[in-house]
KOLZA-555403 format. One line per 4 residues: number of its first residue (from 1); their letters; for each residue x, y, z of C-alpha. Coordinates in Angstrom, 3 decimals. Layout:
NUM = a = X/Y/Z ~ ...
//
This chain:
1 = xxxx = -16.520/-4.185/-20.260 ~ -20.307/-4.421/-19.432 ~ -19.937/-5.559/-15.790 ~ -20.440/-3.444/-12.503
5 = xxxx = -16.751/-2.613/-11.966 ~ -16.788/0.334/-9.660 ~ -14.272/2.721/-11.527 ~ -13.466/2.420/-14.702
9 = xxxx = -12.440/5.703/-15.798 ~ -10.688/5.972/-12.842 ~ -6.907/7.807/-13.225 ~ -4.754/5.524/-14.168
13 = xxxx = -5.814/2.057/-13.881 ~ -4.276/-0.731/-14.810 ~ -5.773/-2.777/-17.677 ~ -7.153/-5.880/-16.664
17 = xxxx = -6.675/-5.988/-13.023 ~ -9.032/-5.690/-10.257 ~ -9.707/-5.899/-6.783 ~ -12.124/-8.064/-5.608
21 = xxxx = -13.934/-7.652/-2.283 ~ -16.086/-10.148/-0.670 ~ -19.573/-9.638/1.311 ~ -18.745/-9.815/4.995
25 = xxxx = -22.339/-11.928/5.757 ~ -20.341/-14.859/4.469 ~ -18.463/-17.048/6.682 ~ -14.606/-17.467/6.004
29 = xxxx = -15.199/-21.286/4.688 ~ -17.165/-19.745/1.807 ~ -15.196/-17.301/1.396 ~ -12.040/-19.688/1.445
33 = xxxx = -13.186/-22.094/-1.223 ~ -14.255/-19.382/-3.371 ~ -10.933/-17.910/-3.402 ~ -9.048/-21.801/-3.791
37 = xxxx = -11.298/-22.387/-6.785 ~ -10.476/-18.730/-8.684 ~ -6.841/-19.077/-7.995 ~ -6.982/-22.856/-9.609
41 = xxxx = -8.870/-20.896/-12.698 ~ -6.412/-18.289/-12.887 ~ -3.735/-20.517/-12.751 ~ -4.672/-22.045/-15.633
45 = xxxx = -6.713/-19.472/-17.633 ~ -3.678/-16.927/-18.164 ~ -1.180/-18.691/-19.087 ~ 0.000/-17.024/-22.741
49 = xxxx = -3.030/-14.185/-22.312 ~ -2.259/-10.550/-22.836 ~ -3.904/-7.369/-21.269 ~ -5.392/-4.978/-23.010
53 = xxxx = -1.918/-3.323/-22.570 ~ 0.321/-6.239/-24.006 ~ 1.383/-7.413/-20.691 ~ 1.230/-10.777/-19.683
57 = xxxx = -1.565/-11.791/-17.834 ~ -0.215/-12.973/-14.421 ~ -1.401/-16.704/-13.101 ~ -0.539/-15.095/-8.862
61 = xxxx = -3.626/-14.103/-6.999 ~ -2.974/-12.071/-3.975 ~ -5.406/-12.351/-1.148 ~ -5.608/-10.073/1.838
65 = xxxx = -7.816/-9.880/4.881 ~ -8.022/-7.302/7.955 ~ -10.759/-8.333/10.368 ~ -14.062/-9.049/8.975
69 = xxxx = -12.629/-7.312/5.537 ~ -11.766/-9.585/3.101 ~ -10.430/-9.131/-0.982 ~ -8.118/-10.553/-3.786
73 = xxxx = -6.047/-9.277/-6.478 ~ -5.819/-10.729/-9.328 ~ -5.436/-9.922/-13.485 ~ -8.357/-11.298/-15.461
77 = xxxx = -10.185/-11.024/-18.367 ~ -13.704/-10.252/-19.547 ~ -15.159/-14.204/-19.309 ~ -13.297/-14.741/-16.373
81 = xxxx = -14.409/-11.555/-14.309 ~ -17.701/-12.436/-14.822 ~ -17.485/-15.593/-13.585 ~ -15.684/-13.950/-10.563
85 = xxxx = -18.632/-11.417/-9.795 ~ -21.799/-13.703/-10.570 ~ -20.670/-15.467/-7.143 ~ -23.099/-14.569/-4.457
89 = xxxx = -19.750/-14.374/-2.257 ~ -18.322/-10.922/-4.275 ~ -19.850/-7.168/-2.766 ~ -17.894/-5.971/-5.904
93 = xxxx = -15.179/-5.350/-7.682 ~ -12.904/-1.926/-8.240 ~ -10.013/-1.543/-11.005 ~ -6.790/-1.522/-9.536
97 = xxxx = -4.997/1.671/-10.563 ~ -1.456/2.803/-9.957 ~ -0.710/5.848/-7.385 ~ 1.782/8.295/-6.691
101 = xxxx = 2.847/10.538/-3.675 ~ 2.242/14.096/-3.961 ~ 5.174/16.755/-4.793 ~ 5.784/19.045/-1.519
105 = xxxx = 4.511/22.112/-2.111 ~ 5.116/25.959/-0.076 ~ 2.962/28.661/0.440 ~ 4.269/32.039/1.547
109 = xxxx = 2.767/34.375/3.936 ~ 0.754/32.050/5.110 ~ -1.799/32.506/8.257 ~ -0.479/31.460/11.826
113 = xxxx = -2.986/28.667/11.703 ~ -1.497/27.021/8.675 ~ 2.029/27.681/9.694 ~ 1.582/26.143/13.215
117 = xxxx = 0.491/22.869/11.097 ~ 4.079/22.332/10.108 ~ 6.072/24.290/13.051 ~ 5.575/23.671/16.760
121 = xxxx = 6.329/26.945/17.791 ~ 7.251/30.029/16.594 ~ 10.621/31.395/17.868 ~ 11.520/28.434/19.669
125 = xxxx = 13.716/26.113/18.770 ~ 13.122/23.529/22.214 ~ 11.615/20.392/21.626 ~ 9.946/18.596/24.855
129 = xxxx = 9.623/15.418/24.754 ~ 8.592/12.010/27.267 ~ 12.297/10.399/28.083 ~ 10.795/7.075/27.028
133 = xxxx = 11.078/8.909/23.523 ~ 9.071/5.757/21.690 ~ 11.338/3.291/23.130 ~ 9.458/-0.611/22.982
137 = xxxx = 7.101/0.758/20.083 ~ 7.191/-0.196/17.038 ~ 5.974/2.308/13.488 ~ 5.368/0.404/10.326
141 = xxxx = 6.069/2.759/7.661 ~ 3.955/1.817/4.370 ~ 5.887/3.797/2.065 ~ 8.987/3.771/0.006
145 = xxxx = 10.745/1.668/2.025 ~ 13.860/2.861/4.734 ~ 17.450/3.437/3.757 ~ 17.898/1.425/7.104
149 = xxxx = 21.585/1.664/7.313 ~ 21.071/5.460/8.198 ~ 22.887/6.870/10.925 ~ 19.760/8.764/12.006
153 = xxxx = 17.510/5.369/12.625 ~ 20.790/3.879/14.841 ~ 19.801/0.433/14.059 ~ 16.385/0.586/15.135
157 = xxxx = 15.242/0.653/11.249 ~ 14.357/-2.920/9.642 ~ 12.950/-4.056/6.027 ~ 10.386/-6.185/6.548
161 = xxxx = 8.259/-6.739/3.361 ~ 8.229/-5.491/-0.219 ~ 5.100/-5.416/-2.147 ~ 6.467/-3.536/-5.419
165 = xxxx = 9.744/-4.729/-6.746 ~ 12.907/-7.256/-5.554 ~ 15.011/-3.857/-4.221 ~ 14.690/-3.662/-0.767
169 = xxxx = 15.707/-0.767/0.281 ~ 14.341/3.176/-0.054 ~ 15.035/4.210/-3.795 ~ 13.190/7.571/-3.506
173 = xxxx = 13.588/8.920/-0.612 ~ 10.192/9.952/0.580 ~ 9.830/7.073/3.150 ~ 13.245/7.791/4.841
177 = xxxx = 11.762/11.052/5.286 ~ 8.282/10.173/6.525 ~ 10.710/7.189/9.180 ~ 12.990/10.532/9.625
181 = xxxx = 10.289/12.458/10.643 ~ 8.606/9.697/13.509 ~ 11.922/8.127/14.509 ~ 15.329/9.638/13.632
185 = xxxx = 17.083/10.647/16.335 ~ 17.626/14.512/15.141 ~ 14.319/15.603/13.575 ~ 12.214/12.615/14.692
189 = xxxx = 9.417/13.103/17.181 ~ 10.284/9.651/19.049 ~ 14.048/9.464/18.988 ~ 13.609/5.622/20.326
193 = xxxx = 10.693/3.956/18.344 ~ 11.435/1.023/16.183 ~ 10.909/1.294/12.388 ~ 9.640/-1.016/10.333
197 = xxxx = 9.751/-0.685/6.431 ~ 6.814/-1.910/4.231 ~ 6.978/-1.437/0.853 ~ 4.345/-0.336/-1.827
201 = xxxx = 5.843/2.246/-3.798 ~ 9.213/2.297/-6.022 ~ 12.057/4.907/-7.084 ~ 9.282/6.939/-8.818
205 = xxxx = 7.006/7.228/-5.399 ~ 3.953/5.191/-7.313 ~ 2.482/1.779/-6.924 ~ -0.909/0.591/-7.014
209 = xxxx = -3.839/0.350/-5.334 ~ -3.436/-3.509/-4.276 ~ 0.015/-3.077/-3.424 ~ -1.210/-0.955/-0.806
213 = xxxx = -3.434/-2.973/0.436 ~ -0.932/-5.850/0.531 ~ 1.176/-3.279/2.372 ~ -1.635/-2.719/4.885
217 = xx = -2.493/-6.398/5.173 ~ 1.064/-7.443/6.268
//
């Protein structure tokens, strides 16, 4: 490629798309008109392009800020990322790469210090808990998504934004375990917190690096 991308042999990245993050000495006006002027050149510039991949170059730039923290996702090619990261406005740019969750793994005969990691007490099986049990809070859960219609969330489980695909709902599993685990009122640790479901990764647990971020952002 010949320009300062910061990892390019990352693990799977996607061809072609990047995340761009801007210097935070610049004001948001700058930063605003730099980000109108590259989605009007994207817009334009990628219609009927491929990726190094075959897929279609995509004409949506997604923009995200948190505080003084500001960055764009977008699919471009060589001329056009240049263009992108000669602007004094750009700190850099990173290749946007798909992720996965882990697999769960066991280890036996493990030391009390490890076990106590993933078991409150040994030979106990009383949980203690504040009666206010989570009850007016509200856990975003940036995962999978939430089978909200669960009889272990009791209604307190909503979809509120999907950042990987048009099925809203939880079509792996892993985040109605991780909403389980804070909220559900068996094995969850507040039996009364509300859960929100925010969606970055699909029915194979992966998504990408921006998608996250979008998730984050939301």
């Amino acid at each position: 490629l010949g320009l300062p991308v910061s990892n390019p042999n990352a693990k799977d990245v996607i061809p072609d798309r990047y995340i761009v993050v801007y210097n935070s000495s610049f004001g948001d006006d700058k930063i605003n008109t730099h980000q109108s002027n590259i989605m009007t050149k994207i817009a334009k510039r990628n219609i009927g392009k491929r990726s190094l991949d075959g897929r279609s170059l995509s004409t949506k730039v997604n923009t995200f800020q948190m505080g003084k923290w500001r960055a764009m996702a977008l699919e471009a090619d060589s001329r056009m990322l240049g263009e992108i990261f000669a602007a004094d406005e750009v700190s850099y740019i990173e290749q946007d790469a798909r992720i996965s969750i882990n697999a769960i793994a066991s280890q036996s005969d493990a030391p009390s210090g490890l076990v106590r990691l993933s078991h409150a007490r040994t030979g106990s099986s009383t949980y203690l808990f504040d009666t206010s049990a989570g009850e007016g809070i509200t856990a975003f859960i940036v995962d999978t998504g939430i089978l909200v219609t669960h009889s272990e969330f009791q209604g307190r489980a909503t979809f509120a934004a999907n950042f990987v695909n048009n099925v809203d709902t939880d079509e792996n599993g892993h985040g109605s375990h991780v909403a389980g685990t804070i909220g559900g009122r068996t094995f969850g640790v507040a039996k009364r917190v509300n859960l929100v479901a925010v969606k970055v990764l699909d029915a194979d647990g992966s998504g990408t690096n921006s998608g996250v971020i979008a998730g984050m952002n939301f």
